[in-house]
C-alpha positions, 0 to 999 in steps of 0.5 A, spaced: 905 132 907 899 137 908 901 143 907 898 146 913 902 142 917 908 142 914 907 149 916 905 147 923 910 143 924 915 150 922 912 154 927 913 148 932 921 147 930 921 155 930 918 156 937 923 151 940 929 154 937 927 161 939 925 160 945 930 165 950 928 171 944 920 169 946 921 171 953 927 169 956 923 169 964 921 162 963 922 156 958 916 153 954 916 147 949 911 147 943 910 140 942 907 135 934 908 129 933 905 124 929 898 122 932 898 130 933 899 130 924 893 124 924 888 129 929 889 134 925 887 130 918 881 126 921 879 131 926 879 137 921 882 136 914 878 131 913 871 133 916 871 140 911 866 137 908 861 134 913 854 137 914 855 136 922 861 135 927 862 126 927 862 125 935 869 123 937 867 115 939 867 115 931 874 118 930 876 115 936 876 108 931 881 113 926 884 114 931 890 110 934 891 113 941 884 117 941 881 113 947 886 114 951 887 122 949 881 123 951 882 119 957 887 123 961 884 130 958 877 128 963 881 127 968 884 134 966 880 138 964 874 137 967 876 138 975 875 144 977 879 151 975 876 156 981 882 159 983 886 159 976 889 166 977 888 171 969 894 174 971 898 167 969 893 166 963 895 172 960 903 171 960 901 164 956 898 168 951 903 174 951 909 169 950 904 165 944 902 172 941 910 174 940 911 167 938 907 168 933 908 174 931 916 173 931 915 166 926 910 171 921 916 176 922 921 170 919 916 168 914 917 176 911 911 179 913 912 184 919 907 185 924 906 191 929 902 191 935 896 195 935 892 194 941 885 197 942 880 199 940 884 196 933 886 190 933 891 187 938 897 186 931 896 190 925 900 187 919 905 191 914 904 197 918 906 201 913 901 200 909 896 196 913 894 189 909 890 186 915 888 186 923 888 180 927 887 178 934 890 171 937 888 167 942 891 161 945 887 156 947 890 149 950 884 146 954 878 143 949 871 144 952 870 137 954 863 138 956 860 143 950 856 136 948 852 138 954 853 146 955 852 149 948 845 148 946 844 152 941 849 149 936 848 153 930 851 153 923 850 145 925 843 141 926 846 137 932 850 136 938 857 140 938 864 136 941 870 139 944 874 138 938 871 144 934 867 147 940 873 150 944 875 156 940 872 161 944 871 169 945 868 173 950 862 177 949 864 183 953 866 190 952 872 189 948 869 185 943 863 190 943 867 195 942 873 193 937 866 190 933 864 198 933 870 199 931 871 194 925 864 196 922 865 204 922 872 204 920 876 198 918 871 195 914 870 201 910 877 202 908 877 194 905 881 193 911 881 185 912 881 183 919 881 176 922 880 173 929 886 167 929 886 161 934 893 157 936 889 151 939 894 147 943 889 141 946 893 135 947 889 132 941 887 137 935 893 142 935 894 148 929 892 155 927 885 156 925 882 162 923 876 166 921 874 173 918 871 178 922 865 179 918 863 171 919 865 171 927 860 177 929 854 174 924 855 167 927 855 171 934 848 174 931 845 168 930 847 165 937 848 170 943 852 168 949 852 161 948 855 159 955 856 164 962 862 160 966 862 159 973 865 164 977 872 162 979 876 164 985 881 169 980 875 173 978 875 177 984 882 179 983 882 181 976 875 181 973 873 177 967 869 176 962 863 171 963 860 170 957 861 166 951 861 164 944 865 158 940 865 158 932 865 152 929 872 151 927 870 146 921 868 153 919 875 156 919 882 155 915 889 155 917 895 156 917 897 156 909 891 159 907 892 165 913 900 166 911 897 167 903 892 173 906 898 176 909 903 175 904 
């Protein structure tokens, strides 16, 4: 078994297990079963070497199961989400932060919540080994074919299996920018921008360094300005977007070796 998802699969067990020391509010299970592992290897593991993403009707021969996959994630995914309210959205992420956070903490790498203009987690607080911010996405950009234009580092169309990893390109971004280039970098610090992609197809923890993430942002600008959602005038949000190409990243082993 790859190690990555061996690792993966770890972090699932250990989630499911731990679920009332995550958050004891509400119950939340972490699924990856077989055609998850078969995702993860034909729609990253074997496309690291690939000059372009390969369309998903040609993984879709690799893949038993694939088609209908992405069936049921159109009908999904592409209805119309105004009124998501970032309230809830935020709980998500905060339950998969300290999910992650408690599995690093299990694995023997302790983990301190920073917060902004650093990064949101430092690691190893006693003498700083790393930085790293966490998104978690579960929802794949179905239509980023379509929408992303600018298809940087690659010469043609992007999908949403590589396509999703998105951050917004607002003040916090910005400013923790700022704060990275005047101070983090000068002390030899790493800092890494880490994403638990949860799509009902490719699932894993994929990461990227600071460094190459604002030169790939350089080199696009905002790739994308959603739609105004019912939610937004509640809370503001930020609009404007950027989606590294996760082909371009690691995951999991690789990241656990640059905290140990």
């Amino acid at each position: 078994m790859n190690e990555d998802v061996k690792l993966y699969r770890e972090l699932v067990t250990f989630c499911n297990e731990n679920g009332a020391k995550i958050e004891d509010k509400f119950e939340r299970k972490v699924k990856f079963d077989d055609f998850n592992e078969i995702c993860f290897e034909e729609m990253y593991l074997n496309l690291q070497n690939e000059t372009a993403p390969v369309a998903p009707k040609l993984l879709k021969e690799k893949v038993d199961g694939l088609t209908e996959c992405y069936k049921k994630m159109g009908f999904k995914f592409m209805r119309k989400r105004n009124k998501m309210i970032k309230g809830l959205d935020i709980q998500l992420g905060q339950w998969y932060e300290k999910a992650f956070q408690y599995f690093l903490e299990h694995k023997g790498i302790e983990v301190k919540k920073k917060g902004f203009p650093f990064p949101d987690f430092e690691v190893n607080p006693d003498k700083t080994k790393a930085y790293y911010e966490l998104k978690y996405i579960e929802a794949p950009f179905m239509s980023a074919n379509n929408l992303v234009k600018n298809t940087y580092p690659y010469s043609s169309t992007r999908y949403d299996y590589e396509c999703s990893l998105t951050l917004d390109t607002g003040k916090k971004l910005t400013n923790q920018r700022k704060k990275f280039e005047e101070d983090i970098q000068k002390e030899g610090i790493p800092f890494f921008y880490v994403w638990w992609f949860d799509a009902p197809h490719l699932k894993g923890i994929f990461y990227m360094s600071a460094e190459d993430v604002y030169d790939y942002w350089d080199n696009v600008g905002n790739l994308h300005e959603r739609e105004e959602r019912e939610g937004d005038k509640i809370d503001f949000q930020e609009k404007g977007k950027i989606y590294p190409p996760l082909l371009k990243m690691k995951s999991l082993n690789s990241l656990i070796q640059e905290f140990s």
